[in-house]
C-alpha positions as CSV (number, residue, x, y, z in Angstrom):
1,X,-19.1,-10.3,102.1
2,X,-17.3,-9.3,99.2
3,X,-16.9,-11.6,96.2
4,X,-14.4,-10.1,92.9
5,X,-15.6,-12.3,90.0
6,X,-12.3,-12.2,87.6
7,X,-10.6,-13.9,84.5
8,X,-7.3,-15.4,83.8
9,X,-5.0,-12.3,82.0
10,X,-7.3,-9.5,82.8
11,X,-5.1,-6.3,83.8
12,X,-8.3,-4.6,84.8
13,X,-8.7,-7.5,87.1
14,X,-4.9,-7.3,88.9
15,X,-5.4,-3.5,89.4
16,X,-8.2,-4.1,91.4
17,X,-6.8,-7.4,93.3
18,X,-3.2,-5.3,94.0
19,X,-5.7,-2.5,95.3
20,X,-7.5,-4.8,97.7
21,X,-4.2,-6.1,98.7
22,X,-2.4,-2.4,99.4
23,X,-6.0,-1.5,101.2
24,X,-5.8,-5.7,103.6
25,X,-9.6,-5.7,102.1
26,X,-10.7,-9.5,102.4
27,X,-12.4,-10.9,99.8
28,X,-13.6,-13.8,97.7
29,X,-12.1,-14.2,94.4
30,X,-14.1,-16.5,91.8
31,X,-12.5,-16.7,88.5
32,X,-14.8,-17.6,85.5
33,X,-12.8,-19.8,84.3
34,X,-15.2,-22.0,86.3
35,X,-18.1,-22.1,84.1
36,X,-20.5,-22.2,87.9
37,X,-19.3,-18.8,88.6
38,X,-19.5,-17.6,85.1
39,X,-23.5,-18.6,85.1
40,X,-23.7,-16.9,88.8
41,X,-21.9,-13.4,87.7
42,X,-23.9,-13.7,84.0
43,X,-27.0,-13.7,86.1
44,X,-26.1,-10.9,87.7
45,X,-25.5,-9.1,84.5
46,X,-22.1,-8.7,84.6
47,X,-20.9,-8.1,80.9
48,X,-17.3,-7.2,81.5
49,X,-14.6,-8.3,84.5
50,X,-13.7,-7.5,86.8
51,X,-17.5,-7.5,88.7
52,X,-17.4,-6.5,92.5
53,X,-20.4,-7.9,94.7
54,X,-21.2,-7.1,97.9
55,X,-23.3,-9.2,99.0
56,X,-23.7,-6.9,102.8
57,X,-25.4,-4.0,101.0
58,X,-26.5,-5.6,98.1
59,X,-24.6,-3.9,95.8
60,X,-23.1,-4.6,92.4
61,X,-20.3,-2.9,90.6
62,X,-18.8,-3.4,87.4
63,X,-15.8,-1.1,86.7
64,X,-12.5,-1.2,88.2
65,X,-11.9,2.7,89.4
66,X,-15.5,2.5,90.6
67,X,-14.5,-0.9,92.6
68,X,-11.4,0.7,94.1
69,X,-13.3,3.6,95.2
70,X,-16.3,1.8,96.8
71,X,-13.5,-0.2,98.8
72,X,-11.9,3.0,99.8
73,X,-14.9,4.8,100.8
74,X,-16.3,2.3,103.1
75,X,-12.9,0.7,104.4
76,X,-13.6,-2.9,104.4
């Protein structure tokens, strides 16, 4: 499962949502707005936003090129 953590008027954020949505990739968005999923992505050490987790291979990614290209690589 993939879960995009975002924030409200982040354009690093839309470049990677309008990538998932060019590539059909299905995801779960959770904007921090919420303060629940800003403790969860904090505790994951996320520092900036976008933050990518896959929670299949256990992997965390926290920059937006390297979120587009870990989509694109393994075609979800």
């Amino acid at each position: 499962m993939l879960i995009l953590y975002t924030k409200n008027n982040c354009v690093y954020c839309k470049k990677v949502k309008d990538a998932f949505l060019e590539k059909s990739v299905v995801y779960e968005e959770r904007n921090i707005e919420n303060q629940e999923f800003l403790k969860e992505v904090q505790a994951k050490g996320a520092r900036t936003m976008p933050f990518l987790v896959d929670t299949t291979a256990n992997v965390a990614i926290g920059e937006s090129d390297e979120i587009i290209d870990y989509v694109s690589e393994y075609a979800f």
